[in-house]
C-alpha positions in Angstrom: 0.0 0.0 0.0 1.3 3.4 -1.1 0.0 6.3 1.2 0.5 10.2 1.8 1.1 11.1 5.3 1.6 14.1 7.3 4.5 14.1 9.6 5.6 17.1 11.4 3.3 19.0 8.9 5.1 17.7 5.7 3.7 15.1 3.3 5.6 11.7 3.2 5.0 9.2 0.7 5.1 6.2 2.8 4.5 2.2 1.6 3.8 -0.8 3.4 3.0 -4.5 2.2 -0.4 -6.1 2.4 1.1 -9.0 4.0 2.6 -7.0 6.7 -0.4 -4.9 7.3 -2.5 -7.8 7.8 0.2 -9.7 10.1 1.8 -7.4 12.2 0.1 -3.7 12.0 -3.5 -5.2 12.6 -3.1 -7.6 15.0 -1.0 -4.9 16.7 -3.9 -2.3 16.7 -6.6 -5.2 18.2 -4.2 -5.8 20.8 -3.9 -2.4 21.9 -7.6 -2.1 21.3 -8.4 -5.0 24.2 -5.7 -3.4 26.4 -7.9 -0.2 26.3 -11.1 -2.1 26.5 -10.4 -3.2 29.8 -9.9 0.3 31.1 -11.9 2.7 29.2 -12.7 5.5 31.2 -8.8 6.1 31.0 -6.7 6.9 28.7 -3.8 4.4 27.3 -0.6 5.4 26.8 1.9 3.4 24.7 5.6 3.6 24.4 7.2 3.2 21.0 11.1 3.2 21.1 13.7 2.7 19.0 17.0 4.0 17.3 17.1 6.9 15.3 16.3 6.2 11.8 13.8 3.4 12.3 10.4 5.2 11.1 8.8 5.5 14.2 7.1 9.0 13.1 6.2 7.4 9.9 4.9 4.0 11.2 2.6 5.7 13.9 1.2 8.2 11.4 0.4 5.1 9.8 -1.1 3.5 12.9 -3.2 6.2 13.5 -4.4 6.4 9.8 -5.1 2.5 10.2 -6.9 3.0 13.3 -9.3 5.8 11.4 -10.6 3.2 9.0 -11.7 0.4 11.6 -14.5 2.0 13.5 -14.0 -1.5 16.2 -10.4 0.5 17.1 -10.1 3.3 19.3 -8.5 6.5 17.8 -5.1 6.9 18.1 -2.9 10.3 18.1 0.5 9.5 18.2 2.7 12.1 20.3 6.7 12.3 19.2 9.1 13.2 21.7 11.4 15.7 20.5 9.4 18.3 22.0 10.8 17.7 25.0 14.3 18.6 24.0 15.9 21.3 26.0 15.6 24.9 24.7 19.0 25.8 22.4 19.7 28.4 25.5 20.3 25.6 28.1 21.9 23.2 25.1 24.7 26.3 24.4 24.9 26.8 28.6 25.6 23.1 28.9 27.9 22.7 25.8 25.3 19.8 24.8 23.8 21.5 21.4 26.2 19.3 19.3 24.7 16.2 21.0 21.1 17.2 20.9 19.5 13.9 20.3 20.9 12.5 23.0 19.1 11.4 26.7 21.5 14.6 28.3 19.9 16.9 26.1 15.5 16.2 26.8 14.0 17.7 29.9 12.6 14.3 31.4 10.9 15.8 34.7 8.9 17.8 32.1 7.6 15.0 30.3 6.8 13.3 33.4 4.9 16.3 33.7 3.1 16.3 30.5 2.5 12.3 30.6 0.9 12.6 34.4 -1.3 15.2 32.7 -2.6 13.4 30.1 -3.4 10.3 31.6 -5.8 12.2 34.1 -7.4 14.4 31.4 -7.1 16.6 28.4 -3.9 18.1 27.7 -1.7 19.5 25.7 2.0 18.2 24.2 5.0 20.0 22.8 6.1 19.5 19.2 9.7 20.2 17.9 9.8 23.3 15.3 11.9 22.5 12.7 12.3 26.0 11.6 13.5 27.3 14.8 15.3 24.2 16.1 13.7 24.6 19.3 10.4 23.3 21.0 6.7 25.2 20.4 4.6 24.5 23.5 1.0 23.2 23.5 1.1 22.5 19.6 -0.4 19.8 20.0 -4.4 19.1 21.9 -4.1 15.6 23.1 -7.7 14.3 22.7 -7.4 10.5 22.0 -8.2 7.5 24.3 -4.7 5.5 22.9 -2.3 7.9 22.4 1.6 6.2 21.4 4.5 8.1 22.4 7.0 7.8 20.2 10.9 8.5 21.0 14.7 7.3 21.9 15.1 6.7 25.2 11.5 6.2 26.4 12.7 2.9 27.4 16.1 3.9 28.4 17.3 1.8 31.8 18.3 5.0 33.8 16.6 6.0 37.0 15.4 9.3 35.4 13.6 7.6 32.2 12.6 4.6 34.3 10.4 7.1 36.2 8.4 7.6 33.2 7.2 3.8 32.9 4.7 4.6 35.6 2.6 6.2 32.8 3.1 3.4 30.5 0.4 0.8 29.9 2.2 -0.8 27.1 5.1 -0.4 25.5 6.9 -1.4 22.1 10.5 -1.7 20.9 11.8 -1.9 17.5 16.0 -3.3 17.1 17.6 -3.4 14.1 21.4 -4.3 13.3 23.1 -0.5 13.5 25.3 -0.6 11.3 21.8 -1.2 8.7 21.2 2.3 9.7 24.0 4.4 8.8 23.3 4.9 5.4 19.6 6.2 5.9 20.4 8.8 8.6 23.1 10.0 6.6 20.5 10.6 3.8 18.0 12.0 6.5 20.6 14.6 7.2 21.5 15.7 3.4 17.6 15.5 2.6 17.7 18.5 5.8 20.0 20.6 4.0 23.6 19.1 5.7 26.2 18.1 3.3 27.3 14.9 2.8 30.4 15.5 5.2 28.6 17.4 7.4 26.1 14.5 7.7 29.1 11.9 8.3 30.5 14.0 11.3 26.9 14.1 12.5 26.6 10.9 12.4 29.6 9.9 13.9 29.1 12.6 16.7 25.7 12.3 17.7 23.3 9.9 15.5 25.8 6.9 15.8 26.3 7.0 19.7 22.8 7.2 20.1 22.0 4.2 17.8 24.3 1.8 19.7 23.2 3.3 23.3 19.5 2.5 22.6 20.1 -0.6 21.3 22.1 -1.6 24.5 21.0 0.8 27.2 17.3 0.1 26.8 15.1 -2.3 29.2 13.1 -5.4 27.1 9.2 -4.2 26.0 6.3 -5.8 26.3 6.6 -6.4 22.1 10.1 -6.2 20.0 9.3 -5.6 16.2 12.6 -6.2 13.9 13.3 -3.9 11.1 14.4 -5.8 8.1 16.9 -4.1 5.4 14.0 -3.0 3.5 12.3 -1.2 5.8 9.5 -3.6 6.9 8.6 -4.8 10.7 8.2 -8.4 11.4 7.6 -9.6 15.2 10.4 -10.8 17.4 
């Protein structure tokens, strides 16, 4: 299936097969369905981790668009977390703006925050401007009964982060090999503007790193989806 989705207000063309729709993103959505089911006067929260450069923006706009066709599954708004990084002032204070992407450089006791606020009501959620390289408060209305949060380190094993599971009714991991990465955030960062050496030194500096630390420094999820070479999900 070839579909247009909007991801941090641009239009991706995004594909995925029959097969896996029908094995692994359905089943998926029922099961987080039944999860709700059983408490529906609350609002579900799910966890979606994974290295940089595995789709998770993509495949939960996709989840969410999924979820809008099947009137037997709850809707779904999916909530990334690079809103949460620190503002470019504190980065430069810290010396951290080179690393941004890493755990050092989000504001975890705010999304605590924002995560204990919407799982007692409405609320609102941050979203990362990509103009201004810095976060735009309340851009987002959270209105959804299953809402997935999508990000790095959600599942990071580090007192700080492991707070955060206390808001989590579910969570999901996806692992892939990372060295199978490389090559697609370097294109992520030319397709932003960087060139091609600047992407390599990002890479190396920050996007690297930060692949091999979430891949070891993250606790096991409730489901592991593997990313094959071509971009598809298959369950662990």
């Amino acid at each position: 299936m070839k579909i247009m989705l909007t991801i941090n207000g641009i239009d991706v063309a995004a594909h995925f097969s029959e097969q896996d729709i029908e094995t692994v993103h359905k089943p998926l959505l029922q099961r987080l369905a039944r999860l709700h089911a059983a408490s529906p006067h609350q609002r579900t929260i799910v966890f979606l981790s994974a290295p940089p450069g595995t789709g998770k923006s993509t495949l939960t706009a996709f989840w969410a668009w999924l979820a809008a066709q099947d009137p037997e599954l709850p809707a779904l708004q999916t909530l990334p977390m690079d809103g949460f990084h620190h503002y470019n002032d504190w980065l430069d204070a810290e010396g951290l703006r080179p690393y941004k992407g890493a755990p050092e450089t989000f504001d975890v006791t705010k999304l605590a925050g924002n995560l204990r606020q919407i799982r007692e009501g409405q609320g609102t959620w941050p979203q990362y401007d990509r103009q201004r390289h810095d976060p735009q408060e309340h851009a987002l209305q959270v209105t959804a009964p299953l809402v997935v949060v999508e990000g790095n380190w959600l599942l990071r094993d580090d007192v700080d982060w492991c707070k955060l599971r206390e808001y989590c009714d579910f969570s999901i991991f996806i692992t892939v090999p990372a060295a199978a990465l490389s090559q697609r955030l370097i294109a992520r960062k030319q397709a932003g503007g960087l060139s091609k050496q600047d992407a390599i030194a990002f890479y190396r500096r920050t996007d690297g790193p930060n692949v091999e630390r979430v891949l070891s420094e993250s606790v096991p999820a409730d489901v592991t989806l593997a990313m094959t070479e071509e971009g598809d999900y298959r369950f662990v």
